[in-house]
N, CA, C and O atoms as a GROMACS GRO file, in nm:
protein
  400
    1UNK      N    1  -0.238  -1.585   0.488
    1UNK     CA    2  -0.382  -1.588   0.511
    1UNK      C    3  -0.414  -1.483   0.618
    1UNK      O    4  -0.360  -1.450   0.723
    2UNK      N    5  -0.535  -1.440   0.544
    2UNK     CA    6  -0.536  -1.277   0.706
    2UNK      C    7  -0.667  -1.350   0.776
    2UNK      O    8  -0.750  -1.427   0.728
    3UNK      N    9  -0.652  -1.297   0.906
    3UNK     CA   10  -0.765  -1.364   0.979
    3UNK      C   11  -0.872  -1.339   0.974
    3UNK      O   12  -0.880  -1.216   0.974
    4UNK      N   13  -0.982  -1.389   0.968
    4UNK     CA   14  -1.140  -1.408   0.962
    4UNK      C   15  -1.226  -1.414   1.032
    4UNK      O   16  -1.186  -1.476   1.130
    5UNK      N   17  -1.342  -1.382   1.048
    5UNK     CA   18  -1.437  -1.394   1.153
    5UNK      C   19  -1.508  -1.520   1.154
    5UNK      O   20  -1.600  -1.542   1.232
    6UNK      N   21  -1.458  -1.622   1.051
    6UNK     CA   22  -1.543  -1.760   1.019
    6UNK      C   23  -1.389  -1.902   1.012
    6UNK      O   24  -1.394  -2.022   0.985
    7UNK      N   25  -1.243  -1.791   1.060
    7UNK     CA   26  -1.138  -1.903   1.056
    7UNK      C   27  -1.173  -2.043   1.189
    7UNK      O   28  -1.109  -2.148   1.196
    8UNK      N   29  -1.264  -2.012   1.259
    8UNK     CA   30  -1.270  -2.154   1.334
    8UNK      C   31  -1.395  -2.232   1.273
    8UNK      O   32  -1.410  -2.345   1.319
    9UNK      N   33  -1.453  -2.205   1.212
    9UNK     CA   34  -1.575  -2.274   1.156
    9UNK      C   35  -1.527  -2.329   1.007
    9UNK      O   36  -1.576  -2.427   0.952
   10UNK      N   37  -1.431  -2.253   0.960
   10UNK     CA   38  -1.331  -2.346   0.801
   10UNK      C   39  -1.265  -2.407   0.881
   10UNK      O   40  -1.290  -2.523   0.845
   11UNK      N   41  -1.193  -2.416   0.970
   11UNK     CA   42  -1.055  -2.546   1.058
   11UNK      C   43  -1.178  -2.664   1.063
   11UNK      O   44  -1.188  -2.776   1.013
   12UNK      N   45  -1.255  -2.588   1.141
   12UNK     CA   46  -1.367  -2.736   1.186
   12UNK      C   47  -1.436  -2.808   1.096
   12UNK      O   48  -1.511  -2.897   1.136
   13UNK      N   49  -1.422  -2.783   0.965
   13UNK     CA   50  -1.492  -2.756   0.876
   13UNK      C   51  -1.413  -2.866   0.777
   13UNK      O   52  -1.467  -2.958   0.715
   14UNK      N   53  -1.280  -2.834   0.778
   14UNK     CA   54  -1.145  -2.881   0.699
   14UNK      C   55  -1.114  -3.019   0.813
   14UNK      O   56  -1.093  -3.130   0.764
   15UNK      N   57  -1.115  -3.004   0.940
   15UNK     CA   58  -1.124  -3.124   1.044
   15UNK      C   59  -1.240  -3.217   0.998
   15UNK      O   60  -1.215  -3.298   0.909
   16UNK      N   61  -1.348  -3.214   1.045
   16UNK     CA   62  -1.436  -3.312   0.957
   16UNK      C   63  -1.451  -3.362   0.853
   16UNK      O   64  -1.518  -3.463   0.834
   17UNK      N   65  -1.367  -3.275   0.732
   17UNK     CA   66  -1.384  -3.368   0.636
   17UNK      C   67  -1.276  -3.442   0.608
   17UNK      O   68  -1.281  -3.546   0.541
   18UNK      N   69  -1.135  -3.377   0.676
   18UNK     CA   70  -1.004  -3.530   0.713
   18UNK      C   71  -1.151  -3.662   0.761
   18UNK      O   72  -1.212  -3.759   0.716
   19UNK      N   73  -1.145  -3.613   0.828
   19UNK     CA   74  -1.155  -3.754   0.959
   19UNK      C   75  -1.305  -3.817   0.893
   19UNK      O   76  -1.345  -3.919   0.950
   20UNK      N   77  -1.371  -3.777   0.803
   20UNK     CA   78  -1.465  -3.826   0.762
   20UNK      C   79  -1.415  -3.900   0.637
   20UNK      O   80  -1.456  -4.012   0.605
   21UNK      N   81  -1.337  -3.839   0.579
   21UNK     CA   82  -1.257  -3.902   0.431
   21UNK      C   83  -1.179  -4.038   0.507
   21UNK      O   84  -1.173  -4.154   0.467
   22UNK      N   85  -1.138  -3.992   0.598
   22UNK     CA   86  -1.038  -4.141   0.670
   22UNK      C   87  -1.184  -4.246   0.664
   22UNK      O   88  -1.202  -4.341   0.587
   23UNK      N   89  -1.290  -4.192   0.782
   23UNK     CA   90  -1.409  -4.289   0.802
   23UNK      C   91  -1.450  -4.364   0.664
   23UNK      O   92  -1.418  -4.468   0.607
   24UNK      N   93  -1.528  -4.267   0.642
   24UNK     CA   94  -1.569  -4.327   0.471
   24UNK      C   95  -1.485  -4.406   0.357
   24UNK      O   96  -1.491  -4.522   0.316
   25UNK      N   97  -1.420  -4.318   0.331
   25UNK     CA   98  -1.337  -4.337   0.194
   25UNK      C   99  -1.206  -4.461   0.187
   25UNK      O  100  -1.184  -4.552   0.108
   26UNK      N  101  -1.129  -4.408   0.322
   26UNK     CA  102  -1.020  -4.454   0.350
   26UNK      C  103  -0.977  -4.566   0.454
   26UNK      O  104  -0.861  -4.581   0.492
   27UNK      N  105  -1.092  -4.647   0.498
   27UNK     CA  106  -1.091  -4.703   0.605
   27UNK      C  107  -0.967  -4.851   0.626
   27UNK      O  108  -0.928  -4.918   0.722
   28UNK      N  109  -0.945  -4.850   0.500
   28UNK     CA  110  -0.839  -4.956   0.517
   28UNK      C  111  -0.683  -4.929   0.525
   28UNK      O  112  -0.593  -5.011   0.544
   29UNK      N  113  -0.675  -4.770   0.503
   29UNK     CA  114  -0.556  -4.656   0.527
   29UNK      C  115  -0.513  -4.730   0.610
   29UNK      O  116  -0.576  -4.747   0.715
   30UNK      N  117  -0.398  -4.790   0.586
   30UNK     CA  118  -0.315  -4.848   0.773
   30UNK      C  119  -0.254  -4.680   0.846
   30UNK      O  120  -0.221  -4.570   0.801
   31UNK      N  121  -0.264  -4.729   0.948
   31UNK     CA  122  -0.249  -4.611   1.057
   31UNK      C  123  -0.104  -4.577   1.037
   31UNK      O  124  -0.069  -4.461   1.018
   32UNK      N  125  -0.007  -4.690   1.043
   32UNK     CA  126   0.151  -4.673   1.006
   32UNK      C  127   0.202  -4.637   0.867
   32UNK      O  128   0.317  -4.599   0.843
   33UNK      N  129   0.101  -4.653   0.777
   33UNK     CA  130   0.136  -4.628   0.653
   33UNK      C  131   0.123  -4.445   0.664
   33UNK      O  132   0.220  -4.374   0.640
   34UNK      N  133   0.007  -4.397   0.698
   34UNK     CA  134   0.008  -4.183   0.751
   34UNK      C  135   0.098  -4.180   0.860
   34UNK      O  136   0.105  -4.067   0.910
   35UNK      N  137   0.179  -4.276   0.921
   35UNK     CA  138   0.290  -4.196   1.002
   35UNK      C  139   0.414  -4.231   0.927
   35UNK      O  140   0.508  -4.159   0.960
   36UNK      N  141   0.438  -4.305   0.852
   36UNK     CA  142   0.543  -4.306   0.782
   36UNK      C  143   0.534  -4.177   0.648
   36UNK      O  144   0.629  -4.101   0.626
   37UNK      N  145   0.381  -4.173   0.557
   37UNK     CA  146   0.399  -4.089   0.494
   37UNK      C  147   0.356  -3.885   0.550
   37UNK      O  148   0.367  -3.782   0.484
   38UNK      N  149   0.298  -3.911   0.722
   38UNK     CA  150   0.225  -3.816   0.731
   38UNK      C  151   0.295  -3.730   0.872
   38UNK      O  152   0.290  -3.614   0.912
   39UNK      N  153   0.365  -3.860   0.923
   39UNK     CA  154   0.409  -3.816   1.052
   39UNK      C  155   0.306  -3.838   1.217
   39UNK      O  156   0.328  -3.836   1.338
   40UNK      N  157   0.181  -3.860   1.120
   40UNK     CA  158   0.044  -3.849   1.242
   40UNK      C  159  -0.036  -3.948   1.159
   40UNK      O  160  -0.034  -3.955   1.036
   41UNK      N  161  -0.119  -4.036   1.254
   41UNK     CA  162  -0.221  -4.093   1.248
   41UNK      C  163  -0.334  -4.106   1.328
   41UNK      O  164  -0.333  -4.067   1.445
   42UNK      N  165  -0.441  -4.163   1.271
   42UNK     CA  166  -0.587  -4.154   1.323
   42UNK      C  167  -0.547  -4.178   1.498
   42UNK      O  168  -0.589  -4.068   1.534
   43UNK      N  169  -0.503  -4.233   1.612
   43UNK     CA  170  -0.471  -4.183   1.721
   43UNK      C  171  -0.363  -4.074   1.761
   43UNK      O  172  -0.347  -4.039   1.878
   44UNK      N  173  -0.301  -4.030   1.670
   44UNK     CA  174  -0.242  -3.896   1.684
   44UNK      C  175  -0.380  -3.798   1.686
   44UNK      O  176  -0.433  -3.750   1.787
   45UNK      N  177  -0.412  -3.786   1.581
   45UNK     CA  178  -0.606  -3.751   1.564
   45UNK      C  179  -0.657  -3.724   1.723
   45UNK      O  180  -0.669  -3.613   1.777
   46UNK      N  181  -0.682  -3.850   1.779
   46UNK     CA  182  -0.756  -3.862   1.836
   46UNK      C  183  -0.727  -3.809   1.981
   46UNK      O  184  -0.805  -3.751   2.057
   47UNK      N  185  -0.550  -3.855   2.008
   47UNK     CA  186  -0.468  -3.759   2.108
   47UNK      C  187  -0.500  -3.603   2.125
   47UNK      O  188  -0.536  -3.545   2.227
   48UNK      N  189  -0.474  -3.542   1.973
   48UNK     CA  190  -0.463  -3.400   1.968
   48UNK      C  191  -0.642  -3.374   2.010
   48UNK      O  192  -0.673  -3.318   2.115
   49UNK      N  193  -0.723  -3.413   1.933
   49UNK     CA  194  -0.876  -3.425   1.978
   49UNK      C  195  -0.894  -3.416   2.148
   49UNK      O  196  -0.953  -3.327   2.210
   50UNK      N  197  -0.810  -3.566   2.219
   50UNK     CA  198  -0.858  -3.498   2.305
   50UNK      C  199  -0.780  -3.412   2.440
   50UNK      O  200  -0.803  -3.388   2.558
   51UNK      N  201  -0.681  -3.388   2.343
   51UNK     CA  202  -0.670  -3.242   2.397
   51UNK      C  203  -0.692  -3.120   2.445
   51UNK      O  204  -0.664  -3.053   2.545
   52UNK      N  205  -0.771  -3.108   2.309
   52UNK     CA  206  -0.810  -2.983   2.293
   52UNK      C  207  -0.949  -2.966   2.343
   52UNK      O  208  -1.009  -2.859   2.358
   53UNK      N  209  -0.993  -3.087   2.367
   53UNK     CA  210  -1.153  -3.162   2.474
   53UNK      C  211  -1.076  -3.066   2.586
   53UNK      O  212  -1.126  -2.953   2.594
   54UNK      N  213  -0.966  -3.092   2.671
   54UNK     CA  214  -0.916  -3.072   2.791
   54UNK      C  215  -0.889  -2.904   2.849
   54UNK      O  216  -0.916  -2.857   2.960
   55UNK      N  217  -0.828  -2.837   2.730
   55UNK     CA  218  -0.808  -2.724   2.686
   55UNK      C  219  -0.967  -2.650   2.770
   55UNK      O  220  -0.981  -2.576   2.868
   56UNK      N  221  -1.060  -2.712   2.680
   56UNK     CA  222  -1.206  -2.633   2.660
   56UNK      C  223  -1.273  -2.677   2.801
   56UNK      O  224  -1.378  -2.621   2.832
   57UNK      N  225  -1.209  -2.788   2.901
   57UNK     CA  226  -1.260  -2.811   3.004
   57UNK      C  227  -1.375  -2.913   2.953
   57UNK      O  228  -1.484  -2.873   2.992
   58UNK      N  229  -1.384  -3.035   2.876
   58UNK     CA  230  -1.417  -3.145   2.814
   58UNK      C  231  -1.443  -3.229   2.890
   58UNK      O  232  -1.566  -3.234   2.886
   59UNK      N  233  -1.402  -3.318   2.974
   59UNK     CA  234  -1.389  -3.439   2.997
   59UNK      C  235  -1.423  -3.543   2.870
   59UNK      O  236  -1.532  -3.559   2.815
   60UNK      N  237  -1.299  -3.607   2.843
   60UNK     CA  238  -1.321  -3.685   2.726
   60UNK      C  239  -1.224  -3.777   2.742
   60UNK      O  240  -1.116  -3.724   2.770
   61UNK      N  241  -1.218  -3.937   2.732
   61UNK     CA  242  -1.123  -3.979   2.781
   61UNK      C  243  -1.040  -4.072   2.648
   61UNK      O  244  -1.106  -4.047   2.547
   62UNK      N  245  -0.916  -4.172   2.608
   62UNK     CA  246  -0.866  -4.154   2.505
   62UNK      C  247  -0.994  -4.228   2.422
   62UNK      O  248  -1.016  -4.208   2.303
   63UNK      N  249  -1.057  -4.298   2.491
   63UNK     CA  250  -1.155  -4.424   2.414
   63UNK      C  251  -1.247  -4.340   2.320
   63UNK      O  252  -1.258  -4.335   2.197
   64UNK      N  253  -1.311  -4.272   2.429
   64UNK     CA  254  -1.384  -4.187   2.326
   64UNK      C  255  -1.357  -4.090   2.287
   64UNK      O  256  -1.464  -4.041   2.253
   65UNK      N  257  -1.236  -3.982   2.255
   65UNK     CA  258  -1.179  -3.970   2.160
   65UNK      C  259  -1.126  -3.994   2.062
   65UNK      O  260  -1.094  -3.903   1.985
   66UNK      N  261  -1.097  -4.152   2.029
   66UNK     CA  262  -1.068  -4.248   1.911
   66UNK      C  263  -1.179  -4.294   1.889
   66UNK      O  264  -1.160  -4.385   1.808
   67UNK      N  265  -1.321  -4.285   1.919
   67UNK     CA  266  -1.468  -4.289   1.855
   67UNK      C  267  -1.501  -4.217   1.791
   67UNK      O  268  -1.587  -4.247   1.708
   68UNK      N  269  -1.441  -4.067   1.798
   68UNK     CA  270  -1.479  -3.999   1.748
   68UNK      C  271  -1.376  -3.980   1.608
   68UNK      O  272  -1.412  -3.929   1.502
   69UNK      N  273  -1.254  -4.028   1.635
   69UNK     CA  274  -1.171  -4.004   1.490
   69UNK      C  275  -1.250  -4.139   1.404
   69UNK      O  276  -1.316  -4.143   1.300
   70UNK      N  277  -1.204  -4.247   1.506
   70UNK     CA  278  -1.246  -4.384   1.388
   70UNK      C  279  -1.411  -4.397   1.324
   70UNK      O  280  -1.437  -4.448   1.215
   71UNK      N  281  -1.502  -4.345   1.410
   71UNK     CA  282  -1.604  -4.341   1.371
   71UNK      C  283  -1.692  -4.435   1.469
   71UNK      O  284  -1.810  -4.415   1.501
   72UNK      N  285  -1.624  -4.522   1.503
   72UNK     CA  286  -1.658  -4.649   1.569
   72UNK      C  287  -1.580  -4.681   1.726
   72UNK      O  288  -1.493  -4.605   1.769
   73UNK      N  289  -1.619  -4.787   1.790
   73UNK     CA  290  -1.508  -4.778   1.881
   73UNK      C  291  -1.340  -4.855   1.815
   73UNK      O  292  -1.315  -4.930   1.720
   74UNK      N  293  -1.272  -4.803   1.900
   74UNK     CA  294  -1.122  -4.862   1.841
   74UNK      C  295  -1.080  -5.023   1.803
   74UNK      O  296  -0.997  -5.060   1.719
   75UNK      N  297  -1.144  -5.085   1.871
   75UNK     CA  298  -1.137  -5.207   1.895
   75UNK      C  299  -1.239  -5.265   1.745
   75UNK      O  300  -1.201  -5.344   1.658
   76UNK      N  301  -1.312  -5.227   1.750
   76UNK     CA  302  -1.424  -5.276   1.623
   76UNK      C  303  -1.322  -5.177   1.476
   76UNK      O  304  -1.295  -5.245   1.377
   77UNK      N  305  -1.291  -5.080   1.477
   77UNK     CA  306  -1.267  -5.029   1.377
   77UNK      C  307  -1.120  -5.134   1.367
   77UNK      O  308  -1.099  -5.198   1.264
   78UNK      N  309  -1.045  -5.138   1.462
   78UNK     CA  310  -0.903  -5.250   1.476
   78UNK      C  311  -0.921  -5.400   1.405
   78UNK      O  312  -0.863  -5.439   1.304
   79UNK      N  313  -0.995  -5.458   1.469
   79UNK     CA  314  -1.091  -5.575   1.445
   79UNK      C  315  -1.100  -5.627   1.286
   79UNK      O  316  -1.063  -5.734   1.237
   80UNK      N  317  -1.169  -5.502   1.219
   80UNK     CA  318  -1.197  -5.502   1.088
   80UNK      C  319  -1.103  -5.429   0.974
   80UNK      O  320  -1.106  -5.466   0.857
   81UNK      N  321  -1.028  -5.333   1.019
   81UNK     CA  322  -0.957  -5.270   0.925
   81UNK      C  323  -0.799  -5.295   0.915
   81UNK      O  324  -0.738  -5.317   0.810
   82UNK      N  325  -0.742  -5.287   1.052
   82UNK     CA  326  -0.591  -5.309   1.069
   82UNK      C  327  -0.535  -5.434   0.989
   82UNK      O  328  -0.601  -5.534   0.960
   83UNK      N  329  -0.401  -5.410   0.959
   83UNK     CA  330  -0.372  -5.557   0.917
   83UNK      C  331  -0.212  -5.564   0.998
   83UNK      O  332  -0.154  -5.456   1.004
   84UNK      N  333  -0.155  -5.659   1.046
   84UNK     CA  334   0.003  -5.644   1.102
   84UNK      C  335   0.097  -5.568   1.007
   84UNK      O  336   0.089  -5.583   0.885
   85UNK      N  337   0.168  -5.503   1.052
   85UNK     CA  338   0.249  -5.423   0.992
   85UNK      C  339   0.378  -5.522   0.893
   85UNK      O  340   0.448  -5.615   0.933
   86UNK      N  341   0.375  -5.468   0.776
   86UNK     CA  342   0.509  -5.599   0.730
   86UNK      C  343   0.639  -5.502   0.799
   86UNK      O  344   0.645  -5.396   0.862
   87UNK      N  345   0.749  -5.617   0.739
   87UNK     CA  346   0.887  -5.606   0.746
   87UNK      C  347   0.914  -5.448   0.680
   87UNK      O  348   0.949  -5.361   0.759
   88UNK      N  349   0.900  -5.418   0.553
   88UNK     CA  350   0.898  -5.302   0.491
   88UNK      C  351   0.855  -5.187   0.598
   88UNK      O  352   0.925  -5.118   0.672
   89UNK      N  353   0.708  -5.193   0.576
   89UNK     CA  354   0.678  -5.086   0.654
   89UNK      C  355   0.710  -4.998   0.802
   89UNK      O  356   0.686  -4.886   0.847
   90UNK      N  357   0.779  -5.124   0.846
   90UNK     CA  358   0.879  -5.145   1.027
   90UNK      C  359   0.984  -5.068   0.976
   90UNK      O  360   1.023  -4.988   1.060
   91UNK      N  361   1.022  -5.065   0.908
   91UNK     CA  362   1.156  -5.077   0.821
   91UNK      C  363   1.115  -4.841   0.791
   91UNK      O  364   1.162  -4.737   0.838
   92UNK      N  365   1.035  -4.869   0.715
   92UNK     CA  366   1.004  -4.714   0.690
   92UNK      C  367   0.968  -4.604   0.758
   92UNK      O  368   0.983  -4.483   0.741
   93UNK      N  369   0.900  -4.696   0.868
   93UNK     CA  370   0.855  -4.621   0.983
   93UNK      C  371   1.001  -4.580   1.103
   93UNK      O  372   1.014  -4.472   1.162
   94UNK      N  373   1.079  -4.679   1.111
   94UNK     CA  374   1.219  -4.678   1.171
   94UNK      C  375   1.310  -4.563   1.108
   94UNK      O  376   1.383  -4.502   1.187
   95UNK      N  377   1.313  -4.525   0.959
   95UNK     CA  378   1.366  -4.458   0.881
   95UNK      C  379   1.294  -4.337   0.907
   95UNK      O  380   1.373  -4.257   0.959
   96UNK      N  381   1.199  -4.296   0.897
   96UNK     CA  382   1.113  -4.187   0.913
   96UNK      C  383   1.174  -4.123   1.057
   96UNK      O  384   1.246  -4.024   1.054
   97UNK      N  385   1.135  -4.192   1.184
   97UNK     CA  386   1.193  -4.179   1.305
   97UNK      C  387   1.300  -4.145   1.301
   97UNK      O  388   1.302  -4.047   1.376
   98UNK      N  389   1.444  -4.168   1.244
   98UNK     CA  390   1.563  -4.133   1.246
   98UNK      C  391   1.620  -3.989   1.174
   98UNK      O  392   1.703  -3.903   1.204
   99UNK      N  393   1.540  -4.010   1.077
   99UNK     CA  394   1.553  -3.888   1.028
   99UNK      C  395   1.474  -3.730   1.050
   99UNK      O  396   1.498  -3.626   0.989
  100UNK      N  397   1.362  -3.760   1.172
  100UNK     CA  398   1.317  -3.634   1.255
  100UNK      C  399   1.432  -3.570   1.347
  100UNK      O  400   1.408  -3.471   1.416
   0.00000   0.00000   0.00000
């Protein structure tokens, strides 16, 4: 890919519509199920987010940086969407880990 005068406005562009497809579409996505198949999940998201808040001289702290991935605050999006992780998925996520 050669570089562009519009490559940060397609990233940001390609960023919103992850994190909007998670909001909308995907909201019952367990978070461990994209780190077992993805490596990162919606607070990986929200880590790297606010990062890059920090980078730019942001102040943003993790809460509301996971408002801004989940859509909602963490606790309400937790509340309603999460479910406990089974045996399996402990199990895949442990496997995943070992083999990085």
């Amino acid at each position: 890919m050669s570089d562009t005068a519009n490559t940060t406005e397609i990233e940001a562009a390609v960023f919103r519509r992850l994190r909007n497809h998670l909001i909308n579409r995907e909201p019952d996505v367990q978070n461990i199920d994209l780190m077992i198949l993805a490596g990162f999940c919606r607070n990986c998201l929200a880590d790297w987010y606010q990062e890059a808040a920090d980078e730019q001289g942001v102040a943003l702290n993790r809460d509301q940086a996971r408002e801004v991935i989940y859509g909602e605050p963490f606790a309400d999006w937790k509340a309603r969407h999460q479910r406990e992780a089974t045996p399996e998925q402990l199990a895949a996520f442990q496997a995943r880990k070992k083999a990085e």
